[in-house]
C-alpha positions in Angstrom: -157.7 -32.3 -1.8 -160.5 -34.7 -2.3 -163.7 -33.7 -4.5 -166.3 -31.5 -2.7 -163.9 -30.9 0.0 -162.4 -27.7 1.1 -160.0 -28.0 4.4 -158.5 -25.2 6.4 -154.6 -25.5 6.5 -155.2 -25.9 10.5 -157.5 -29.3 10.1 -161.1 -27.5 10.1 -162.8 -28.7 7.0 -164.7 -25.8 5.7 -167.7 -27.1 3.9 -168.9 -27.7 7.8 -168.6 -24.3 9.0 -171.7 -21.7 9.2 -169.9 -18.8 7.4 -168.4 -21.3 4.7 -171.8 -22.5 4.0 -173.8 -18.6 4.6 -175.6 -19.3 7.4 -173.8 -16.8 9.3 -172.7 -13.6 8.2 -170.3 -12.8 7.3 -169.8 -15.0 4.1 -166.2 -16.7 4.2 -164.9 -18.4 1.0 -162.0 -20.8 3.0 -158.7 -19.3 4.1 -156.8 -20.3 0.8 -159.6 -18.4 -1.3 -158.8 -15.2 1.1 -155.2 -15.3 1.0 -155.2 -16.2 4.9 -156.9 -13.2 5.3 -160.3 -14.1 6.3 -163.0 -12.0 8.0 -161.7 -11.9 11.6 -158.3 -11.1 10.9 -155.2 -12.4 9.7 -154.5 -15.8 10.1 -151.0 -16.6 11.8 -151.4 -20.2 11.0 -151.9 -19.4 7.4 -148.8 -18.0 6.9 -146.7 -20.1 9.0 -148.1 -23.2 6.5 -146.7 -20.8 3.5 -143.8 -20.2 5.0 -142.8 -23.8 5.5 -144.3 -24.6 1.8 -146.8 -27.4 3.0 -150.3 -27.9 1.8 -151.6 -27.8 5.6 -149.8 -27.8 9.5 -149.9 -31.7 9.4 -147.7 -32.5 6.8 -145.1 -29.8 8.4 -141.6 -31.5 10.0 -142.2 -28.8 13.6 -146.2 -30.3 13.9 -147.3 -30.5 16.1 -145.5 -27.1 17.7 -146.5 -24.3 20.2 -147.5 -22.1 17.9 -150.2 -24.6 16.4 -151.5 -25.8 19.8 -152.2 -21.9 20.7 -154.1 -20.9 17.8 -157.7 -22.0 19.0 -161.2 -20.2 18.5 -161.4 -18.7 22.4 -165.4 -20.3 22.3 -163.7 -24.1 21.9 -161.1 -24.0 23.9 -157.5 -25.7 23.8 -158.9 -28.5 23.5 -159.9 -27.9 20.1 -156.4 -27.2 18.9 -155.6 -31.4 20.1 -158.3 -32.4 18.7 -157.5 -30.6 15.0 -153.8 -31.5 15.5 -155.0 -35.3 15.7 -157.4 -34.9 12.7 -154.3 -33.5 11.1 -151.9 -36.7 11.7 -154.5 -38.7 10.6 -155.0 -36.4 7.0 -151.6 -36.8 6.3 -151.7 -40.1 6.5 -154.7 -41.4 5.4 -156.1 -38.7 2.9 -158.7 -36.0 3.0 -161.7 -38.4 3.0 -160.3 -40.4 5.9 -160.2 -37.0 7.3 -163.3 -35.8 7.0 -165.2 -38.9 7.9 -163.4 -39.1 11.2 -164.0 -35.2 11.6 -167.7 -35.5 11.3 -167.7 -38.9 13.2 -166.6 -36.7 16.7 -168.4 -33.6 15.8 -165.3 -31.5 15.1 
């Protein structure tokens, strides 16, 4: 993981996000700090990245699968799952920074 940065196994980078950061409540330390266990439940995709012993979905030999293309936050739509499944491909190829800079370039 590159300096500063802290990803979500499913592509979200969580130095972007309002509860990462405390602007919303509640506070969220990242999904790897919580076990996969953060505040809204437990995280399915969290434990399917354990279970397959990779650092994050796109570095898995199934990605991208059903089960990663499902998981999407209800407010974003599918959508957002293609669009994190691309950021993904492109992380585990080109690196965390690569990542993130294309992540923040669309908005994501």
């Amino acid at each position: 993981m590159a300096d500063g940065l802290i990803f979500s196994v499913c592509g979200l980078i969580c130095d972007d996000c309002e509860y990462f950061k405390g602007e919303k409540e509640p506070r969220c330390l990242g999904c790897t700090a919580h076990g996969g266990k953060p505040f809204w439940g437990e995280c399915p995709t969290y434990a399917c990245v354990e279970e397959h012993g990779v650092d994050h979905c796109g570095l898995c030999g199934e990605f991208p699968c059903d089960r990663f293309v499902e998981m999407y936050d209800p407010s974003q739509g599918q959508v957002s799952a293609v669009v994190r499944a691309g950021i993904l491909a492109y992380r585990a190829k080109h690196g965390d920074e690569k990542a993130a800079e294309l992540s923040r370039k669309i908005g994501h």
